[in-house]
C-alpha positions as a printed Julia matrix, in Angstrom:
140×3 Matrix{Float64}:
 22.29  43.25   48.1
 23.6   40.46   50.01
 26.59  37.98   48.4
 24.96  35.38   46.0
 21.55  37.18   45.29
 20.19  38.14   42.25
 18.42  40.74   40.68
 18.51  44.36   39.91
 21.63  46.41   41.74
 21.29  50.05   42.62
 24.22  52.11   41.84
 22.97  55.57   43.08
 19.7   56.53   45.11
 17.4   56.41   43.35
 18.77  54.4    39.84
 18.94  51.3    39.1
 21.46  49.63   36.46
 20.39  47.99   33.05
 21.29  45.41   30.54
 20.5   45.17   26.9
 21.88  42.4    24.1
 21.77  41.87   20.45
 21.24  38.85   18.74
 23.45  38.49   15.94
 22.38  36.76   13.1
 25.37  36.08   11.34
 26.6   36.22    7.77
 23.62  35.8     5.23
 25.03  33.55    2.24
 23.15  33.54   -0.75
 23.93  32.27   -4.37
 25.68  34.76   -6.28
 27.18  32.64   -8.92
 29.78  30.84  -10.72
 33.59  31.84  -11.28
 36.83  30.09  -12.67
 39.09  29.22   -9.54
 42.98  28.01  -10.27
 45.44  27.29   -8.15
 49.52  27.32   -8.76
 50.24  25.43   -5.79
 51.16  21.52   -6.85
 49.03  19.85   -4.29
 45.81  21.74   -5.91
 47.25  23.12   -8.99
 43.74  22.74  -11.95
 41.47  25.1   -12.42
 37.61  24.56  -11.97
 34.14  26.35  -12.16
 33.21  26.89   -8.41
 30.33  28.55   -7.05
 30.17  31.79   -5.01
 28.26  33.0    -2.31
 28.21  36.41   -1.19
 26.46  38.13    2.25
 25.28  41.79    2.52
 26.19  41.52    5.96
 30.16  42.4     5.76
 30.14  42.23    1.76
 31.69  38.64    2.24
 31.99  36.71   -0.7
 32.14  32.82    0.07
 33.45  29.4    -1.75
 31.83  26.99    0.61
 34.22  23.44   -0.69
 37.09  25.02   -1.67
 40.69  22.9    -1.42
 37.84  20.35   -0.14
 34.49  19.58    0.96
 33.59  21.56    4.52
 36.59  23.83    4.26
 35.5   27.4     2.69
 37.08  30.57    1.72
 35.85  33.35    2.71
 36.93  36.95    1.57
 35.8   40.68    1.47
 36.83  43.51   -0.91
 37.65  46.75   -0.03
 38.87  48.39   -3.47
 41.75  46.87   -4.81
 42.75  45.1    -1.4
 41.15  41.94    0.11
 40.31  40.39    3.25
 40.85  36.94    3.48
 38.77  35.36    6.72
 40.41  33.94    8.77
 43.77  35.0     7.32
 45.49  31.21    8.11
 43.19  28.45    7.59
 43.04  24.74    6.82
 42.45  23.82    3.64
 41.44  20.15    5.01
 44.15  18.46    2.31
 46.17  15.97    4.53
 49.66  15.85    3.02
 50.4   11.71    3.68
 53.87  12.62    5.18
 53.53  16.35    6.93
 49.4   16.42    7.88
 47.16  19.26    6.95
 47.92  21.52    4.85
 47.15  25.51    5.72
 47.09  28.56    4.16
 47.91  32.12    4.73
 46.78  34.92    3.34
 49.9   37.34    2.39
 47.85  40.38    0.57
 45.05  39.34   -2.07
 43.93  42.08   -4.4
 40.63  42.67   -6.1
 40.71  43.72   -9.95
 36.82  45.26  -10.58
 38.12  45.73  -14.43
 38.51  41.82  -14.82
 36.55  40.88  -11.42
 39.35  39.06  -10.35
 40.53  38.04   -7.54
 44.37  37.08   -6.59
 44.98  35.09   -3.47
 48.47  35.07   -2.41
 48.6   32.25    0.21
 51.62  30.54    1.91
 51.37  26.68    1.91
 52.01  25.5     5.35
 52.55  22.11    7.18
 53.59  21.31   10.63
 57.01  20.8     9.27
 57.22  23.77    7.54
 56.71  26.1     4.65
 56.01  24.68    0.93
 56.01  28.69   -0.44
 54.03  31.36   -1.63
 51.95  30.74   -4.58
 48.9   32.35   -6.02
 45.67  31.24   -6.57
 42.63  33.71   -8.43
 38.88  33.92   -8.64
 37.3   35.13  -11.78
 34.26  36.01  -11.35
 31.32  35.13  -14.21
């Protein structure tokens, strides 16, 4: 096939070479329902009724406005161990001396007995590290 055409390429006698793609539809959020969310750190540190979203696709559990409106948590559990997506994120709090404030995830665990869940994040500015606090999810 000459440089710059299109179409379909041979690559034996004969046979001719194929593409196929998948759509992906993404994660499926649906109402699942309320839970109890508190927070240690001082910058967020109440605790509130939030509601939680969860997708079948990748068992993903979601708090859409979490630290603040458009900037969700997102989470999966896998036993006693969780998944925090992504594992640093902005929480979309701008500290009025350091900028935004982000969060990493530093092992979260899953208790099915109490259906809680216990964030471990560290608190994070561009000029450093506020510490390690935890946060937790009950679920209702």
């Amino acid at each position: 096939m000459p440089k710059g055409a299109r179409g379909t390429r041979s690559t034996k006698p004969g046979g001719t070479r194929t593409s196929q793609s998948v759509n992906f539809a993404g994660l499926d959020y649906k109402p699942f329902g309320k839970g109890t969310y508190s927070s240690k750190f001082s910058l967020f540190a109440a605790t509130r009724e939030v509601d939680v979203e969860y997708s079948e696709v990748g068992n993903r559990y979601r708090i859409a406005d979490n630290w603040t409106k458009g900037y969700p948590l997102a989470f999966s559990p896998d036993g006693s161990k969780v998944t925090v997506y992504p594992t640093t994120m902005e929480t979309g709090y701008k500290h009025p001396r350091f900028g935004m404030v982000s969060v990493t995830d530093q092992g979260s665990t899953y208790n099915e007995g109490t259906k809680t869940f216990t964030f471990n994040f560290k608190f994070t500015v561009a000029a450093g590290v506020f510490g390690i606090y935890q946060e937790t999810l009950i679920l209702k």
